[in-house]
Backbone atoms as SQL, in Angstrom:
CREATE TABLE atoms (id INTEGER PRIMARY KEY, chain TEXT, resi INTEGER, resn TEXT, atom TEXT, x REAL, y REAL, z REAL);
INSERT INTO atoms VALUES
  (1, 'A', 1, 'UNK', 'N', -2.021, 18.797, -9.006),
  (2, 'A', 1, 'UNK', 'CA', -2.785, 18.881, -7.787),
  (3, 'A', 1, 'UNK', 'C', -1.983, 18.340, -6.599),
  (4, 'A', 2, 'UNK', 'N', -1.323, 17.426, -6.881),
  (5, 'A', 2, 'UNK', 'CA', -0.646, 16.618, -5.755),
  (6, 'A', 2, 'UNK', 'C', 0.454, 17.708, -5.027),
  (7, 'A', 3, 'UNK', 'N', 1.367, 18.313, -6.011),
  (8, 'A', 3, 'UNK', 'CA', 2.325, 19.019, -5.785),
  (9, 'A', 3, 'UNK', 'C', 1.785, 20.326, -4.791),
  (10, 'A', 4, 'UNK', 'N', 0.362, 20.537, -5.813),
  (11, 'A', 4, 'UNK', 'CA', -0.258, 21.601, -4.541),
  (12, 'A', 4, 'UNK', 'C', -0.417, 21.166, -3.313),
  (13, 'A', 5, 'UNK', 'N', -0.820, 20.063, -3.296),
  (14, 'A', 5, 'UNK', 'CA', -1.560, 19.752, -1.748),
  (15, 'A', 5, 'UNK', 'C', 0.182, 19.306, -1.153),
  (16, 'A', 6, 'UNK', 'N', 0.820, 19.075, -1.752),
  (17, 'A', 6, 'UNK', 'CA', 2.305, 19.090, -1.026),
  (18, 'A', 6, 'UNK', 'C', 2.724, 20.549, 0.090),
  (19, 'A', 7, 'UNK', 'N', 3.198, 21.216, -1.065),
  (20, 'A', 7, 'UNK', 'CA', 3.044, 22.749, -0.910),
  (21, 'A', 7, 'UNK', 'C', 2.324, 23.710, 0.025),
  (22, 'A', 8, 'UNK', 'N', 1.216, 23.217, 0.472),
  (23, 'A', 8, 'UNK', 'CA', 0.106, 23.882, 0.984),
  (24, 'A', 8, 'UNK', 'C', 0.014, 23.361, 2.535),
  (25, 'A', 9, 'UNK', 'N', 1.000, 21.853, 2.040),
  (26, 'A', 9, 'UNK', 'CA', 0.871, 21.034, 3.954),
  (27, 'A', 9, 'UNK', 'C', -0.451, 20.513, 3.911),
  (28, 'A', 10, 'UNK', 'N', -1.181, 20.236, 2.890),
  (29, 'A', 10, 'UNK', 'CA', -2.620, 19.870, 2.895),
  (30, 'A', 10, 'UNK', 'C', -2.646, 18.213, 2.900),
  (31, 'A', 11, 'UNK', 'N', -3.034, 17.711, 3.799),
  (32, 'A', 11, 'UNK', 'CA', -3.082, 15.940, 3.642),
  (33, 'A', 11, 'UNK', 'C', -3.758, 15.224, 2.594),
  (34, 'A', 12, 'UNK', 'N', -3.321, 14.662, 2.294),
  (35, 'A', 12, 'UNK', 'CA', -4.266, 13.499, 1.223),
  (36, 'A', 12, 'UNK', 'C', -3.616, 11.922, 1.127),
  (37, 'A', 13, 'UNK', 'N', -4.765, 11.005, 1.112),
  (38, 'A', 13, 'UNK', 'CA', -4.293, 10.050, 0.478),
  (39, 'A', 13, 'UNK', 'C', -4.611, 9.753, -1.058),
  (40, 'A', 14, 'UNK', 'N', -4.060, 8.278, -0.986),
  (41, 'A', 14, 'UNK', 'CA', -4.604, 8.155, -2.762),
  (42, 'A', 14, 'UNK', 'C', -5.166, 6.594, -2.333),
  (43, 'A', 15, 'UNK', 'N', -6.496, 6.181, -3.240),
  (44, 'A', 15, 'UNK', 'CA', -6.849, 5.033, -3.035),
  (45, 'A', 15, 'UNK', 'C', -6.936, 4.309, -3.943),
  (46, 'A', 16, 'UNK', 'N', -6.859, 2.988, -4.059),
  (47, 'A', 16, 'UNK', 'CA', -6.658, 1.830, -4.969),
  (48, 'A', 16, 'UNK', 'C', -7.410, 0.735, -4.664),
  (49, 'A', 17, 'UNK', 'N', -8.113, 0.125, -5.565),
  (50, 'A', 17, 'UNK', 'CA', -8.591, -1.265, -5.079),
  (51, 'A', 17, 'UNK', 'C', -7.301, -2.258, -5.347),
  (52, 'A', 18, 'UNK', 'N', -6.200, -1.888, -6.292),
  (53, 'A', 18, 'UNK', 'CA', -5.196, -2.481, -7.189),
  (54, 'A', 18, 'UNK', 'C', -4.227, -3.210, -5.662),
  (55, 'A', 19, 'UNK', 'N', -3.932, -4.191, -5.945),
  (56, 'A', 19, 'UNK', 'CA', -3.544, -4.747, -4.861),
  (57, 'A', 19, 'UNK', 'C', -2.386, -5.582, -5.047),
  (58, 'A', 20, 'UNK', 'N', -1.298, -5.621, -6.758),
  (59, 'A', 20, 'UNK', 'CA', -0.664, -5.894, -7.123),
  (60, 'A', 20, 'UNK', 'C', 0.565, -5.896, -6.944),
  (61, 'A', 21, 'UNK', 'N', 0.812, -4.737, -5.865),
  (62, 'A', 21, 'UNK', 'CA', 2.080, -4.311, -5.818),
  (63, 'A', 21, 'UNK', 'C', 2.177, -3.990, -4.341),
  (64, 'A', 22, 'UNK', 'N', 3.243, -3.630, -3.968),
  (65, 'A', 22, 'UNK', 'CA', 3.601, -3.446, -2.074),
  (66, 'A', 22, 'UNK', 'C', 3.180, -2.024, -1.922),
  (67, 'A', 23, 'UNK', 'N', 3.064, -1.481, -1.011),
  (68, 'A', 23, 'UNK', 'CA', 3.042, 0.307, -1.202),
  (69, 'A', 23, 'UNK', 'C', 4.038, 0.545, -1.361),
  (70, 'A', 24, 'UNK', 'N', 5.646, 0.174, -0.945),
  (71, 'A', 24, 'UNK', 'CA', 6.704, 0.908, -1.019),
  (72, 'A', 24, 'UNK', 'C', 6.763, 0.879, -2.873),
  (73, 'A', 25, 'UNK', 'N', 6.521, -0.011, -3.192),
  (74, 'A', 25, 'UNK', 'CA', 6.487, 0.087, -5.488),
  (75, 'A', 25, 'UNK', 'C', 5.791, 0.722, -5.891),
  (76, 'A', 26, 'UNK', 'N', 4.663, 0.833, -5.341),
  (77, 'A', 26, 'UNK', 'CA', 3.315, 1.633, -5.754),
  (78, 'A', 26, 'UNK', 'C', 3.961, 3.126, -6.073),
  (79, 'A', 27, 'UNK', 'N', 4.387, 3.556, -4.610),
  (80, 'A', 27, 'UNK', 'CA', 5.130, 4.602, -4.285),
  (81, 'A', 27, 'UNK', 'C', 6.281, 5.343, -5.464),
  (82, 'A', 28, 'UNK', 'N', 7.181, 3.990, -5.777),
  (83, 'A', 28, 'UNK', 'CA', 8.144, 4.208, -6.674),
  (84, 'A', 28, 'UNK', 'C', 7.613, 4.682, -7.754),
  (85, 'A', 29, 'UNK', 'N', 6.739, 4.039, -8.000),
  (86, 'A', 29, 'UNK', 'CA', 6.058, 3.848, -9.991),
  (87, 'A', 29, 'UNK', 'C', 5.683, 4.846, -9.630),
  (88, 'A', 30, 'UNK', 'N', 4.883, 5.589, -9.257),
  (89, 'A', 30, 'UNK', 'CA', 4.056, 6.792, -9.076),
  (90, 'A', 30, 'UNK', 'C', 4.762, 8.279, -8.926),
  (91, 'A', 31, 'UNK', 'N', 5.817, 8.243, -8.259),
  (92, 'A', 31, 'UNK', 'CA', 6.669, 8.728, -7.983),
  (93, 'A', 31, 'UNK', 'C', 7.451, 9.613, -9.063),
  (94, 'A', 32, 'UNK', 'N', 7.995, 8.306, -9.862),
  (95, 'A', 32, 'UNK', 'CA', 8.507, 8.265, -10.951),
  (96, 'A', 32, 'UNK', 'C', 7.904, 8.640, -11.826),
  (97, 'A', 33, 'UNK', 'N', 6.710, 8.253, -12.129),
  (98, 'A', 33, 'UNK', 'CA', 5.356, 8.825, -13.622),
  (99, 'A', 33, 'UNK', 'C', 5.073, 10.100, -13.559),
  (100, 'A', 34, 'UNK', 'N', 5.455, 11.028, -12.254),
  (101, 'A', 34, 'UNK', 'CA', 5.106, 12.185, -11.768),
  (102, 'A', 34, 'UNK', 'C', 5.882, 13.010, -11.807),
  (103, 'A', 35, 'UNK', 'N', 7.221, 12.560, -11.781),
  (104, 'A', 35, 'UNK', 'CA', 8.155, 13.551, -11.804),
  (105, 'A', 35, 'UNK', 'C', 7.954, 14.163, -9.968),
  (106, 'A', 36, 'UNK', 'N', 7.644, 13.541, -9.128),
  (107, 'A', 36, 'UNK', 'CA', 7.295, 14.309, -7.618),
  (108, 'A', 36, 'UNK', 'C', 8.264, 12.815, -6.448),
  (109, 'A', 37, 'UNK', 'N', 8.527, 13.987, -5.714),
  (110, 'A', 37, 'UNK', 'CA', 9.898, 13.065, -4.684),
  (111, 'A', 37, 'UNK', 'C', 8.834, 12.782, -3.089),
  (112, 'A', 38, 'UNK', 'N', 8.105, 13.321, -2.791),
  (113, 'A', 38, 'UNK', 'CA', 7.217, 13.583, -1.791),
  (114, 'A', 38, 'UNK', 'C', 6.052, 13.061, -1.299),
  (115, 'A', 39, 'UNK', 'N', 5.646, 11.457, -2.334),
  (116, 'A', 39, 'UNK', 'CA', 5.238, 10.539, -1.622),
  (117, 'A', 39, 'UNK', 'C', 5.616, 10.015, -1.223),
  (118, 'A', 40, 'UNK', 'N', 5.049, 9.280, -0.187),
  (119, 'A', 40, 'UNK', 'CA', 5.371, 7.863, 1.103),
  (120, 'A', 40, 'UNK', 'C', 4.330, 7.109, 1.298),
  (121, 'A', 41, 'UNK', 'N', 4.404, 5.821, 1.933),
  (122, 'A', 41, 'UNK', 'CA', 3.483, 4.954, 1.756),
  (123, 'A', 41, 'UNK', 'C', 2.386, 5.042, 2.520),
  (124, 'A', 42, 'UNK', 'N', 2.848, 6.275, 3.056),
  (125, 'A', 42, 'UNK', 'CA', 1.699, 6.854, 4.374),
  (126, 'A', 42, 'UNK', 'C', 0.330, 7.197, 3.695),
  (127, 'A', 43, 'UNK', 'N', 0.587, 7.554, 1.950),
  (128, 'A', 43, 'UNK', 'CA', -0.376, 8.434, 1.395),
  (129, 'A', 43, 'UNK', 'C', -1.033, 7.476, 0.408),
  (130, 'A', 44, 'UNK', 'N', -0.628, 6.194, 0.893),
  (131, 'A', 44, 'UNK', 'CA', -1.635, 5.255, -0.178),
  (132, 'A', 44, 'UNK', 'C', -2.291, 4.442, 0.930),
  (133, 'A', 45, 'UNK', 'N', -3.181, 3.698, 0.081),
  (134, 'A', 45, 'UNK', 'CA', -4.259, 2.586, 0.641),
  (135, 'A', 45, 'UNK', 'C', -4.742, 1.740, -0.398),
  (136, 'A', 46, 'UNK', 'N', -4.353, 0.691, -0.113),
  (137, 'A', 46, 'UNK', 'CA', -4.682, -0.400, -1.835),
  (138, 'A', 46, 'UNK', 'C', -5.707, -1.148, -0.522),
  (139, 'A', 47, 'UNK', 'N', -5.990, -2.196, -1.695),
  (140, 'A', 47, 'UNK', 'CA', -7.072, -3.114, -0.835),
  (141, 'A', 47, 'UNK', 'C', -6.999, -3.669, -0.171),
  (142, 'A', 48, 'UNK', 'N', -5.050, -4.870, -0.039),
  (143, 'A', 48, 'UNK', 'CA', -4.785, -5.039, 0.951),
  (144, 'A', 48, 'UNK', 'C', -4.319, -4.689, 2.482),
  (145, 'A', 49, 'UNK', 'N', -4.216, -2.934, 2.102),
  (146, 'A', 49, 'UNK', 'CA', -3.619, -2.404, 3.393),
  (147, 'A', 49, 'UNK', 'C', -4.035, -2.170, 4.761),
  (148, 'A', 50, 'UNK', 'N', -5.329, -2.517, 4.592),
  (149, 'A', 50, 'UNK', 'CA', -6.046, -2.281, 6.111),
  (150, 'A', 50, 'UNK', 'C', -5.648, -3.738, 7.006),
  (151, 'A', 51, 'UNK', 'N', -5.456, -4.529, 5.924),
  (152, 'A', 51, 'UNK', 'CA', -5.018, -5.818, 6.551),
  (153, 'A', 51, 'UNK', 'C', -4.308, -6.093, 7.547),
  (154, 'A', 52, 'UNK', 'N', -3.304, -5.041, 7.077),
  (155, 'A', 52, 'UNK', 'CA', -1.703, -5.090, 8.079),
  (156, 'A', 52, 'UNK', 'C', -2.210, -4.932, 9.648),
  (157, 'A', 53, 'UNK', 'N', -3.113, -4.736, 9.747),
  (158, 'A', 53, 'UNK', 'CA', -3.983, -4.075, 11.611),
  (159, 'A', 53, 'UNK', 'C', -4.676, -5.574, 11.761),
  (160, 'A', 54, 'UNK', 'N', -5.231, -6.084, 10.802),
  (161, 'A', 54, 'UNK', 'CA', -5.473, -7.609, 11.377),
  (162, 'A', 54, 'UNK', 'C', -4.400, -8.590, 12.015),
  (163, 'A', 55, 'UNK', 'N', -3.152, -8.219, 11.095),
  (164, 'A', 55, 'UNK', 'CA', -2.413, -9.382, 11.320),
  (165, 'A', 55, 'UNK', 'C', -1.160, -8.653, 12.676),
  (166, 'A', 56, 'UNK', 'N', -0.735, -7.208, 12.706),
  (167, 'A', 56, 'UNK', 'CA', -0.400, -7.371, 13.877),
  (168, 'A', 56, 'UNK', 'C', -0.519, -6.406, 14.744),
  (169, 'A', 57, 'UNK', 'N', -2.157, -6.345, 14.702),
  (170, 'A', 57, 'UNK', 'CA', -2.789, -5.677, 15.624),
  (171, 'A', 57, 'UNK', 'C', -3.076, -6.296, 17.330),
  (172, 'A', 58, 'UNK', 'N', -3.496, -5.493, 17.964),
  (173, 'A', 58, 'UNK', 'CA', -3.610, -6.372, 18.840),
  (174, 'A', 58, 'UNK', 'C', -4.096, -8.048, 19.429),
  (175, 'A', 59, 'UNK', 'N', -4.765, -8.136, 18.510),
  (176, 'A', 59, 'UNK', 'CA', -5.601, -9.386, 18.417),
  (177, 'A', 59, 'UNK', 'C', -5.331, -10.091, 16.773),
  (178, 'A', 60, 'UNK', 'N', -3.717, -9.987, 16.468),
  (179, 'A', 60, 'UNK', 'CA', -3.292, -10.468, 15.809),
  (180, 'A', 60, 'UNK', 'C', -3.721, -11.660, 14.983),
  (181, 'A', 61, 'UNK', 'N', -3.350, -11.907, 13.589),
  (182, 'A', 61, 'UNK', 'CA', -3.646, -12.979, 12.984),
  (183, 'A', 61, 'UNK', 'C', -2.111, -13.855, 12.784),
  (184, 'A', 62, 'UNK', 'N', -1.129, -13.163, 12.879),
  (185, 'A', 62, 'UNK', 'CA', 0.297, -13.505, 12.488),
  (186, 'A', 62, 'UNK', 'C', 0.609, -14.930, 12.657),
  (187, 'A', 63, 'UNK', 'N', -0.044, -15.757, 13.797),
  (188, 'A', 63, 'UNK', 'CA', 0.445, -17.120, 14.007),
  (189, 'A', 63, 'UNK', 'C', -1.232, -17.879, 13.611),
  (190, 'A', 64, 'UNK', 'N', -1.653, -17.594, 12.501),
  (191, 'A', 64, 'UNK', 'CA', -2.894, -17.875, 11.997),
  (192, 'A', 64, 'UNK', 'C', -2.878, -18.133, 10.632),
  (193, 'A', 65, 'UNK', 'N', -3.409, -19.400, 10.041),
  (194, 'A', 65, 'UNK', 'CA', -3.426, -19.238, 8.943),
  (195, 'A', 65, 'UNK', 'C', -4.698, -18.792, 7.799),
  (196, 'A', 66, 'UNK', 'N', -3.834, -17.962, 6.904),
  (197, 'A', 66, 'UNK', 'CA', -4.628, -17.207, 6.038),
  (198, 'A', 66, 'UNK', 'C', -4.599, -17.223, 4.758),
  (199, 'A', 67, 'UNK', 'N', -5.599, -17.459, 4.592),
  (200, 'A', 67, 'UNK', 'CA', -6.050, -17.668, 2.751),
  (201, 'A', 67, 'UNK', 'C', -5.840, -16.457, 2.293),
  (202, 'A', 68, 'UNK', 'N', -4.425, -16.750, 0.731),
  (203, 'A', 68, 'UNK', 'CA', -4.500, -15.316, 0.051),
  (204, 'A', 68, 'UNK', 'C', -4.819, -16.003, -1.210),
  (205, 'A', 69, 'UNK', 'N', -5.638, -15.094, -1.937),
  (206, 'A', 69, 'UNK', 'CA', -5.707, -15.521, -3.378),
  (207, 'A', 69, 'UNK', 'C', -5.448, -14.398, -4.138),
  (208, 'A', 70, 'UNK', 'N', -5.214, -14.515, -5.338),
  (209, 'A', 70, 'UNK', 'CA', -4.789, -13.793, -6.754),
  (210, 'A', 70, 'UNK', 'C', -4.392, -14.772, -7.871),
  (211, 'A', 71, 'UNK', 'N', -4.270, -13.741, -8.958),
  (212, 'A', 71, 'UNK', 'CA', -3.731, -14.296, -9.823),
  (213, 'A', 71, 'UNK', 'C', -2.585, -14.926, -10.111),
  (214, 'A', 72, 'UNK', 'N', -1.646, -14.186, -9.491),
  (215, 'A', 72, 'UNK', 'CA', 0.118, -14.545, -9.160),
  (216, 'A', 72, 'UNK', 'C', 0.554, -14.702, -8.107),
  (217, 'A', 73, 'UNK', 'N', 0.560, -16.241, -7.653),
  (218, 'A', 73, 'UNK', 'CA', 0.104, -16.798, -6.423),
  (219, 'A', 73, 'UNK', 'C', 1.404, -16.346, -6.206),
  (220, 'A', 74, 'UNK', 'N', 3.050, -16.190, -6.579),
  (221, 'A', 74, 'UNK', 'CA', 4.070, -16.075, -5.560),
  (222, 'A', 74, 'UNK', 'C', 3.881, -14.504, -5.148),
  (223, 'A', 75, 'UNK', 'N', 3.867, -13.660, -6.081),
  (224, 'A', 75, 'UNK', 'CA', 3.197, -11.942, -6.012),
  (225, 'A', 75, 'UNK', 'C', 2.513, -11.636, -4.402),
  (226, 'A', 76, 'UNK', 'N', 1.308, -12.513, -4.462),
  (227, 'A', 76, 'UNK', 'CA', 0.502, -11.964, -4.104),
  (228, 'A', 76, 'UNK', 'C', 0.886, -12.853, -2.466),
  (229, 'A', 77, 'UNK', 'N', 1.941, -13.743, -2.386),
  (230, 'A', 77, 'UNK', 'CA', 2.251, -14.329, -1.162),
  (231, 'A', 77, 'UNK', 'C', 3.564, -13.430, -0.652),
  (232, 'A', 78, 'UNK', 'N', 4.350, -12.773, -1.573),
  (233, 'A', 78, 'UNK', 'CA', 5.545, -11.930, -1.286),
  (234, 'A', 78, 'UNK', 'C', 4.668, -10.010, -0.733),
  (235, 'A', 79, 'UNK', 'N', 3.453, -10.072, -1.340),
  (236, 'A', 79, 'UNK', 'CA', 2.713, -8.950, -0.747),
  (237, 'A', 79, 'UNK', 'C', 2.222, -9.300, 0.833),
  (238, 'A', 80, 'UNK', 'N', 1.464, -10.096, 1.115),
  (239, 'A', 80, 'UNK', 'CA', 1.056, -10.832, 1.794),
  (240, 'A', 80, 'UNK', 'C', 1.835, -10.565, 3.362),
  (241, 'A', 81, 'UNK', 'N', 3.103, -11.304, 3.278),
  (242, 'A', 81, 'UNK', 'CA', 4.389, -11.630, 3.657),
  (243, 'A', 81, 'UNK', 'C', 4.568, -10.344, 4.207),
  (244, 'A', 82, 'UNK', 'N', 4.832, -9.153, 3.056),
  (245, 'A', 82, 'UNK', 'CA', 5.789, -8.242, 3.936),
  (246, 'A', 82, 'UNK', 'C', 4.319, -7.276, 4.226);
């Protein structure tokens, strides 16, 4: 399906609550499991990604401090981060 909606110029994203990984890895692994060269991180959305507009959106959080939690506290501070 993906390859179609490639093909066709048809937009899609893909959504995740999974919040384990950066989009650019997400990207890779997926990528890779698929055998397909033609995602970008444009076409995902995990749980943390809307975030990125809090922190340097206009009304920024960047010089704010923010509680991250998970399971793999360095993980989820190296997600965080970038």
């Amino acid at each position: 399906m993906l390859k179609y909606l490639d093909k066709n110029k048809i937009p899609f994203i893909l959504l995740t609550n999974g919040g384990g990984k950066r989009e650019a890895d997400r990207v890779a692994d997926l990528s890779q499991k698929l055998d397909i060269d033609f995602l970008t991180t444009d076409n995902f959305v995990q749980s943390h990604t809307p975030f990125r507009e809090l922190v340097h959106g206009p009304e920024g959080l960047e010089n704010k401090t923010i509680l991250v939690t998970g399971s793999n506290y360095g993980k989820c501070r190296d997600i965080a981060k970038r």
